[in-house]
C-alpha positions, 0 to 999 in steps of 0.5 A: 438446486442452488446451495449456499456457497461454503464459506472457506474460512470455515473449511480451512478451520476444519482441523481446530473445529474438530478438536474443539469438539473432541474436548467436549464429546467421547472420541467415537462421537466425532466423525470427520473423515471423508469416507465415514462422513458420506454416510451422512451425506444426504437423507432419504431424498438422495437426489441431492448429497454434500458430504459435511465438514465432521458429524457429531454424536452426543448422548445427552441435552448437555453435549447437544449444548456443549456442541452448539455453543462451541460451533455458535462460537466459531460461525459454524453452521448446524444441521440437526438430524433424527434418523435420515428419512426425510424424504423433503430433504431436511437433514441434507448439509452443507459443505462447512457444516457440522451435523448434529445426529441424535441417534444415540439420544436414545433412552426412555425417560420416564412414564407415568400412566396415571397422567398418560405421558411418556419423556423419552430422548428425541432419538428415540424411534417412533415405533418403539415409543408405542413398544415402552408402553403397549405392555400396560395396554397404551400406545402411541399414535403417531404411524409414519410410514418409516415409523420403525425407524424414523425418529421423534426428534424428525417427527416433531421438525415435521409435524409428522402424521401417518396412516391413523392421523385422521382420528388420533392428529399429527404429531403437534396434538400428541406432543406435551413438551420438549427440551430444546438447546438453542444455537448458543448452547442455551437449554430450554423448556417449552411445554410440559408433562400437562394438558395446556401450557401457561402464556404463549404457546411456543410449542405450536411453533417448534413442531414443525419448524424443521430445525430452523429454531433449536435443536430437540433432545427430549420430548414428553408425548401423550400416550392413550389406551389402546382401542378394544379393536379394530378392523379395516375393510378393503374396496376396489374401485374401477377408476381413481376419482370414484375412491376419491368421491368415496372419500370426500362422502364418508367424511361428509357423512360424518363418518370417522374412522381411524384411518383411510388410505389410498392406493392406485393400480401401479402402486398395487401392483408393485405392492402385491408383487413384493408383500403378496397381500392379496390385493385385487388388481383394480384401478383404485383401493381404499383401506378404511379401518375403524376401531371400538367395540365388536358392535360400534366396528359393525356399525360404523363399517356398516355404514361405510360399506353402504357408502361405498356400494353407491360408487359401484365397487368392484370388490369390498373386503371386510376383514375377518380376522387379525391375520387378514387385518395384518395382511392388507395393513402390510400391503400398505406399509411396503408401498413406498418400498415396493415402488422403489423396486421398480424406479427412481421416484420422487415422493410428494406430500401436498394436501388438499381438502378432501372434497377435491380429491377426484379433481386432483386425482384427475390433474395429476393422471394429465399432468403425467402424460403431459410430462411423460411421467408416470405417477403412483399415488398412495396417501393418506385420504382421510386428511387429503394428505396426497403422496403422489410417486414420480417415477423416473431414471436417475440416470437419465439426463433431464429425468430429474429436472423433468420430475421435479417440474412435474412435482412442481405443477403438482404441489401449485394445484394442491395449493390452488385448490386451497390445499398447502405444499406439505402435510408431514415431510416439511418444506426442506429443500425440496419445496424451498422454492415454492413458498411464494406460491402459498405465502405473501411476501408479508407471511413469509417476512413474519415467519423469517422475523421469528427465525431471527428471534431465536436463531439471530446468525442463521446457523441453524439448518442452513438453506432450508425452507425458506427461498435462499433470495429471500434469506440471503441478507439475513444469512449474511448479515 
């Protein structure tokens, strides 16, 4: 994966940057020896690490805008980063930047139950957003995965979803507005604790932008009342393309649960082995839940109990109780770290329409015997959000090229089936290079001349999302 060259004027000023930073931020949130800076050296897609040039720790909006303005003043590249998760690359750096960690933006701002709004600092951890609230019987709906550690300011550069999006949306429909300081320093107000925002809605634009445009200090979220309950429902299947044919008729049926997630055999089983949630070993599980009173539950699973039976399952499993709810909830929160037990592996996120789940799910079993890979799949079936795993060995030579073009083939065919390369993890570095292969040259040239409007020097998270071939004039400008 080619980087940007570091620029040397920049790494031969390290010492007068550092102290221009430390005249404006408490020592302890300046970090600049070599040792302590790998820790930030890359995110949770490790393939790739740079160790940056320092690492910056502010606890307030007006640091962040202390920080930037010096580094827009110097030409020093910015790399923001929440809580390191990303798993598309997204917080890697580059050898002459500076990282801007929120970690420490970290507080509850305000909460008004009356308008159904939380402000909190975008450091703060998705789960604990739902923890400041649930008390008064609300909640947040947003659930990545890695929600208990993941931050907000990472989960709006991603637009991030999670397991219950199919019901409550991703992060753009829960997020009202946002405090967000531009390279320069400036510090502005985009949205708000309100419905809807008068004139352009800019804040469809910074979710989802991936630290290309400013950096996000405070966020003002919708929070909702929790369900009366909710129960999921297990189903086993014999093969991967009859759950996703299961899939794509509940959603045709105009069934809507809050969530339908997916797993295949090797991810069962490395799930069962580290969580022992009781899972059948079946070639294909769906996890179906849906929410309400006791009677809509019943009748709503009702009917996708009969929906299922027409793919001729192997086992279904209606949960009986919160204890059991818990259980095959848990199986599917640990997959990702239980596969990690077993292999390297590179986890993809393309998204493709719901109806092309079996014959993406049967592309994907080729291509791994084409590549001699194998694949672990656990997604987000509802939305067609598919997560696919690669398994390989790191410490093999050409593993990870191999993986990489494999994952490559994947993410065309999500987009050749009128699919998209990402859901929630975001292009980063890792999908980089694919962004011709959904856009034209005219798409992607509209989306760089809005980077320019708001980020003129392109400091901003530097060889990110965009193909380096089509930004370089502008990063060198």
């Amino acid at each position: 994966m080619e980087m940007p060259v570091p620029d040397p004027a920049i790494l031969s000023q390290k010492a007068q940057i550092v102290a221009r930073l430390r005249a404006v931020l408490p020592k302890s949130a300046v970090i600049d020896d070599e040792i302590e800076t790998r820790a930030y050296e890359c995110d949770a897609l490790t393939a790739y690490r740079c160790p940056p040039l320092a690492v910056v720790l502010p606890t307030s909006t007006a640091e962040v805008s202390a920080v930037l303005e010096i580094c827009h003043q110097l030409g020093v590249p910015v790399v923001p980063r929440g809580a390191g998760t990303s798993l598309a690359g997204g917080a890697l750096p580059t050898a002459d930047c500076v990282i801007l960690g929120v970690a420490r933006l970290n507080q509850v701002l305000e909460m008004d139950y009356d308008n159904r709004f939380i402000r909190v600092q975008s450091g703060r951890t998705n789960l604990s957003v739902t923890g400041a609230v649930e008390e008064q019987g609300f909640f947040y709906a947003p659930d990545p995965s890695s929600q208990l550690a993941c931050a907000i300011a990472g989960n709006v550069a991603m637009n991030s979803g999670g397991a219950h999006c199919l019901k409550y949306g991703v992060t753009t429909n829960n997020l009202l507005g946002v405090t967000m300081v531009l390279m320069d320093g400036r510090v502005v107000e985009i949205g708000g604790a309100h419905l809807d925002a008068a004139g352009l809605d800019l804040l469809g634009l910074i979710c989802g932008s991936e630290g290309q445009l400013g950096v996000v200090t405070e966020a003002s979220l919708r929070i909702l009342r929790q369900p009366e309950g909710a129960r999921p429902v297990l189903v086993g299947f014999e093969t991967n393309e009859a759950a996703g044919a299961c899939v794509s008729d509940i959603i045709k049926a105009g069934v809507l649960p809050v969530a339908i997630e997916f797993m295949d055999r090797p991810c069962i089983r490395a799930t069962e082995a580290f969580a022992k949630a009781g899972y059948p070993d079946v070639e294909a599980l769906l996890i179906i839940e849906v929410e309400g009173a006791d009677a809509e539950i019943d009748f709503q699973l009702g009917k996708i109990i009969e929906i299922a039976r027409k793919h001729d399952p192997t086992e279904i499993r209606e949960s009986k109780s919160a204890e059991e709810s818990a259980r095959i909830w848990a199986g599917r929160k640990a997959a990702f770290g239980a596969m990690g037990q077993i292999n390297d592996y590179m986890c993809l996120d393309g998204t493709i329409p719901v109806s092309k789940l079996p014959f993406v799910l049967t592309r994907i079993r080729e291509l791994s015997g084409q590549y001699g890979l194998d694949v672990g799949n656990v997604f987000h079936a509802g939305d067609g959000n598919m997560h696919p795993l690669i398994l390989f060995d790191a410490n093999k030579p050409g593993d990870l090229e191999k993986c990489e073009a494999m994952g490559a083939d994947i993410l065309r065919l999500c987009v050749e089936v009128g699919g998209c390369l990402t859901g929630e993890h975001g292009v980063g570095v890792e999908k980089r290079d694919l962004m011709f292969d959904q856009y034209s040259v005219d798409d992607l040239e509209a989306q760089l001349v809005v980077k320019d409007v708001f980020d003129p020097d392109w400091l901003l998270n530097p060889a990110k999302v965009f193909p380096l071939a089509a930004t370089k004039s502008r990063r060198a400008a």
